[in-house]
Structures are given as structure tokens and as C-alpha cells.
C-alpha positions as CSV (number, residue, x, y, z in Angstrom):
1,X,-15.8,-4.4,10.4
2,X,-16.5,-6.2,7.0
3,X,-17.2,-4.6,3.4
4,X,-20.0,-6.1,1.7
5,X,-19.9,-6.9,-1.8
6,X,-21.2,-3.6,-2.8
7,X,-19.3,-1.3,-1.4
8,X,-15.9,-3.7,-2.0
9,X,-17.1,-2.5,-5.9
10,X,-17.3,0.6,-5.2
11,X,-13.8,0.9,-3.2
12,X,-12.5,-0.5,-6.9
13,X,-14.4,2.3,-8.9
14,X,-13.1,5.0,-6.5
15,X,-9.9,3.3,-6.7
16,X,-10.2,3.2,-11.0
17,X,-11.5,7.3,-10.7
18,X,-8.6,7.9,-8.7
19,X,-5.8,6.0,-10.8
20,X,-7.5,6.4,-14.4
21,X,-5.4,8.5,-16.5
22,X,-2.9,10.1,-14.5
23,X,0.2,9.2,-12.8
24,X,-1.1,8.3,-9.1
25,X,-1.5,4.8,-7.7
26,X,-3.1,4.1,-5.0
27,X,-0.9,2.2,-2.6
28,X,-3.7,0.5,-0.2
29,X,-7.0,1.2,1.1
30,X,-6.9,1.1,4.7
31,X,-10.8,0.8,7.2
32,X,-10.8,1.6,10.3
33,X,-13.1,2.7,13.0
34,X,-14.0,6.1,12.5
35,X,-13.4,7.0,16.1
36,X,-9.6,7.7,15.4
37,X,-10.4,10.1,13.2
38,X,-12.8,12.1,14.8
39,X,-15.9,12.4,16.9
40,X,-19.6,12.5,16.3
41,X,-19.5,9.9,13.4
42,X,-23.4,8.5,12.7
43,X,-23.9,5.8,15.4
44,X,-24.4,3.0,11.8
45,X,-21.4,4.5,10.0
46,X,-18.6,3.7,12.1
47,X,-16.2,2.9,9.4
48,X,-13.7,5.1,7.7
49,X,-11.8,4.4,4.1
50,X,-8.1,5.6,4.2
51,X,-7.4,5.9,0.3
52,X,-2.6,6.1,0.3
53,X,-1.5,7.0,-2.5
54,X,2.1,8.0,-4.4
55,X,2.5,9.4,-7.7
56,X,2.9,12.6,-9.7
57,X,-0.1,13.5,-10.1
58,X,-1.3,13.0,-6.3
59,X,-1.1,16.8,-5.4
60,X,-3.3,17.7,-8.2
61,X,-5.9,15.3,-6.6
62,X,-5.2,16.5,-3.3
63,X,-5.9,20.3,-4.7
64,X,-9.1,19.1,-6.1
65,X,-11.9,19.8,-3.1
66,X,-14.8,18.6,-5.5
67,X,-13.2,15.5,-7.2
68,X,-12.2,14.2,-3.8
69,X,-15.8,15.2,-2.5
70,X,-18.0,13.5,-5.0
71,X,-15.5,10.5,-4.8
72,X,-16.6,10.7,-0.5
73,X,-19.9,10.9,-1.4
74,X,-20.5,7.6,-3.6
75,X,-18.7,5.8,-0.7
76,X,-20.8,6.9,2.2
77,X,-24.2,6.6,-0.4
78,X,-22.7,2.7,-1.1
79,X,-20.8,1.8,1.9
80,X,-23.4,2.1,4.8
81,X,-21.0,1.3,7.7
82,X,-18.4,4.0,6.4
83,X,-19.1,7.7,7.3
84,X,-15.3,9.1,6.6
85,X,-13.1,9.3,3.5
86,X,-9.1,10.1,4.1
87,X,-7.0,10.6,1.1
88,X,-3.5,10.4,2.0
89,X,-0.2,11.5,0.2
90,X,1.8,8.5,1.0
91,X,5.0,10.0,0.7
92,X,4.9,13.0,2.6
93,X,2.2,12.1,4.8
94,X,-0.5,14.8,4.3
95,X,-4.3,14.2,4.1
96,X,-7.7,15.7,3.1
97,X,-10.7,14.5,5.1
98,X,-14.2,14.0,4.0
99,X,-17.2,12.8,6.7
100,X,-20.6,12.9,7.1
101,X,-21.7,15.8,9.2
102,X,-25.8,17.0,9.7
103,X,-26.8,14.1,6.9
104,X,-23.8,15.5,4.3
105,X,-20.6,14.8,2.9
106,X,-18.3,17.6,3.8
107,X,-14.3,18.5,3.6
108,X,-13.1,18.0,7.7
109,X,-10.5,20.0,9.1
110,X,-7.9,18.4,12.0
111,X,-7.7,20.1,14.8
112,X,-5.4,19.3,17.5
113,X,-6.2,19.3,21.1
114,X,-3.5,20.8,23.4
115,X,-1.5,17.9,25.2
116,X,-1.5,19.0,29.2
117,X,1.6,19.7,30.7
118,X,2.0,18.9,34.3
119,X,4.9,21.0,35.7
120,X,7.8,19.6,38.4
121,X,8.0,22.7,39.9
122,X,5.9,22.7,43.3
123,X,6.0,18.8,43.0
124,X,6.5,17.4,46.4
């Protein structure tokens, strides 16, 4: 999975939004495939943007549904391959998800599937 050009510039302006003004850095921006985040990505967007960051100022961010959502939005428009946006908290771990769903960027919740439990009792 390789960034073009344009979407490498847009990384930095989401990157510049994110940082400008307040106390949050962001650590690293991470791509994967979007498939170990979740399922029914586009078939040509395949790609998902995993924005760490530490600071002060991070939880505002986090409590910020439209910042981070407009932010999601110019990086799916730019970056055709990409169809997911994570921010991450680095130090505690916790994230708010943004993918394309029906043709529009939306917040994602996490669900988590129930791990099966195969019992010993009855076991031969």
C-alpha cells in the first residue's frame, strides 16, 4: 500500500490541523489494511490512516465528533485507497473511528464479537 504524493500532503495538513495551536502532537501516522479494522470497506479503499497522538489537549480532540469528522472526510476525498480514519490517544490507548459507509464519512463504533468457549467438561 503506497501514498501518492497527494494524499502524503494531505496526511501533513491533517497532521498541521491536528497539532496547530494546542498542546497535542501527533506521535506517527500508521496505514494499514482496513480489514483489521472492520468489514465492508469499499473494495478501492482498502487503506486505513491511524493518526497516535499524546498531549494535553488530545481529549479535547477526541470530544470533538465534527473536528475529527471533517479531518476523515478530506482524507478519504484525497487519499483514494484509504476508506478509515483512527485517531488514537497514545497514552491510554483509546480511539474514535471514522469510515466510509453507504458513500459517507461517518463516526464507527467497535464492537466486539464473543470469543467461543469450548468447555472440558464432556470431553472424552
Amino acid at each position: 500500500m503506497e501514498i501518492g504524493r497527494e494524499c502524503q500532503a494531505e496526511i501533513d495538513a491533517a497532521t498541521e490541523t491536528v497539532e496547530g495551536g494546542r498542546d497535542v502532537r501527533v506521535i506517527r501516522v500508521i496505514q494499514r489494511n482496513a480489514s483489521d479494522s472492520y468489514s465492508g470497506y469499499p473494495d478501492d479503499a482498502s487503506s486505513s490512516l491511524n493518526f497516535m497522538m499524546e498531549g494535553t489537549a488530545v481529549p479535547a480532540i477526541m470530544n470533538s465528533p465534527q473536528f475529527m469528522n471533517i479531518i476523515s472526510t478530506d482524507l478519504i476525498g484525497t487519499c483514494q485507497s484509504v476508506s478509515l480514519v483512527k485517531f488514537t490517544e497514545s497514552q491510554f490507548d483509546q480511539s474514535r473511528i471514522y469510515g466510509l459507509v453507504d458513500g459517507s464519512v461517518s463516526p464507527l463504533r467497535c464492537t466486539l464479537m464473543p470469543v467461543e468457549t469450548q468447555s472440558s467438561e464432556g470431553a472424552d
